[in-house]
C-alpha positions in Angstrom: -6.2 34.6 4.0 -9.4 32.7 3.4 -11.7 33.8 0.4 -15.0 33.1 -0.7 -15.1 31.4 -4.5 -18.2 32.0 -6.8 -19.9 29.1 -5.3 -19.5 30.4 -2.3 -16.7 27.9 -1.1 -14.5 29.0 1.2 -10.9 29.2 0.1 -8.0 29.7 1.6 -5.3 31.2 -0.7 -1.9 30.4 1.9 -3.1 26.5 -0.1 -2.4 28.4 -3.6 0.6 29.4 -3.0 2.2 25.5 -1.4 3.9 23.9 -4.2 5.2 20.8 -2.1 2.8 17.7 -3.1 -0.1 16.8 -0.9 0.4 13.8 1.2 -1.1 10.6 0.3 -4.3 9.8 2.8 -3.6 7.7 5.5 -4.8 4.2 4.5 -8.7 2.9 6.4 -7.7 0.6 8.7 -9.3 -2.8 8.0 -12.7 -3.5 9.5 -13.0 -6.8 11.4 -15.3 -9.2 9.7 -18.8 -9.5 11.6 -19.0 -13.5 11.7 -22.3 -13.4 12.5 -23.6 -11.3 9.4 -21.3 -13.8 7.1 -23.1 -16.4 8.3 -26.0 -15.6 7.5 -25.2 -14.6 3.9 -23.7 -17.8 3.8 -26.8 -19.7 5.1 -29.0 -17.5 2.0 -26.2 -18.3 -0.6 -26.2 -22.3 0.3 -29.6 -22.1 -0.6 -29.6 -20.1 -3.8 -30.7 -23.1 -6.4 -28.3 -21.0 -9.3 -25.1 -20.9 -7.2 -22.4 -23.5 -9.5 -21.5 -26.4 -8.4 -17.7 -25.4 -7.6 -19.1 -22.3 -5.6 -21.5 -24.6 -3.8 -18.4 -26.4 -2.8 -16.3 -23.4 -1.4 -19.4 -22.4 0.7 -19.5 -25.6 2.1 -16.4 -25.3 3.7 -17.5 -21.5 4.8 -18.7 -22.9 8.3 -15.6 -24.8 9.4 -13.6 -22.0 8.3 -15.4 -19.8 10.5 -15.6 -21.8 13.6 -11.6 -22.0 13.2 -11.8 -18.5 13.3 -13.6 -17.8 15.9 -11.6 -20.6 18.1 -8.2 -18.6 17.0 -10.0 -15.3 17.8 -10.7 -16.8 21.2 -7.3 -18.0 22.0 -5.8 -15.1 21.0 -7.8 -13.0 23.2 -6.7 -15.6 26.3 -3.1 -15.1 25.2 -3.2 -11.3 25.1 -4.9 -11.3 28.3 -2.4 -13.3 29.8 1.1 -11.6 31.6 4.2 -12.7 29.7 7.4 -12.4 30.9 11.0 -12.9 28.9 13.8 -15.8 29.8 17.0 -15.9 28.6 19.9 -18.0 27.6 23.2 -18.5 25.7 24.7 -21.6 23.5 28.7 -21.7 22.9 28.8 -21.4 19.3 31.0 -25.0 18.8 28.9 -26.9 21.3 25.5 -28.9 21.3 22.5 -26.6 21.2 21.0 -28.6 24.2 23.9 -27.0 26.6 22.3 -23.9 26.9 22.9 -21.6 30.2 20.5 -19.1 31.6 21.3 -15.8 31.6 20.1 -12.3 32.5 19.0 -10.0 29.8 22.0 -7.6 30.0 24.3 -11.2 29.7 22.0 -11.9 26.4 22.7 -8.4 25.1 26.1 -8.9 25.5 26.5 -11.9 23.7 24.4 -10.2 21.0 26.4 -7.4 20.5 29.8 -8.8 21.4 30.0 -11.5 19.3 32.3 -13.3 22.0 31.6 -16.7 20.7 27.9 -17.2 22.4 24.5 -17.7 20.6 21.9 -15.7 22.6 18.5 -17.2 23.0 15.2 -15.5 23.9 11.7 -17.5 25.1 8.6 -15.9 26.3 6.9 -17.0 29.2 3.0 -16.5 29.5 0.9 -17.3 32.1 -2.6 -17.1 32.8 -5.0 -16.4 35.9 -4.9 -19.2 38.6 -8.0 -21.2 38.2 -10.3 -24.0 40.3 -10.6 -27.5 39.3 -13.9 -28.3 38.8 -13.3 -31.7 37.5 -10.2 -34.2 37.9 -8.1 -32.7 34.6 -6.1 -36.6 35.1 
């Protein structure tokens, strides 16, 4: 049943009777930095004549840090793009690591949940869209 308070407020009184505690808020998901607007704060901040000397330092390094950023941006958006598939493989426990045999999936779940003496192994394959040579890549 839903009431109206002195303030005129709507409110509901089924919410007056619920003991049980409220549940925490769901947490803001994290904004992505804008590069491009930390740049340019950067740029005015490099030439703020009052910033210290150790500060002045930190900002200096601001503009490689970002270009590694945007390059691991980039790549990660060329690996997500690309379509990955799963190999698999088992080692005998007491032998080299380098003899290792392919295997299906079902062979490495075995081995996983068997525990018959075989290390199961897991690589993933990714591969991107075929693409002209423009230039000799030797």
């Amino acid at each position: 049943m839903i009431v109206e308070d002195e303030n005129g407020r709507d409110i509901d009184l089924r919410d007056l009777d619920d003991d049980r505690e409220p549940e925490p808020p769901e947490p803001e998901e994290e904004q992505p930095l804008d590069l491009d607007e930390l740049a340019a704060t950067l740029a005015d901040a490099q030439h703020d004549p009052y910033v210290p000397a150790a500060t002045a330092e930190v900002l200096n390094a601001v503009p490689r840090l970002l270009a590694r950023l945007r390059a691991a941006e980039a790549e990660l958006a060329d690996w997500r793009g690309r379509s990955h598939r799963y190999e698999y493989a088992v080692t005998y426990r007491e032998e080299e690591p380098s003899s290792v045999v392919r295997v299906t999936r079902a062979h490495a779940e075995r081995a996983w949940s068997d525990g018959i003496g075989y290390t199961p192994w897991v690589r993933t394959i990714s591969t991107s869209d075929w693409a002209e040579l423009t230039e000799a890549p030797f």
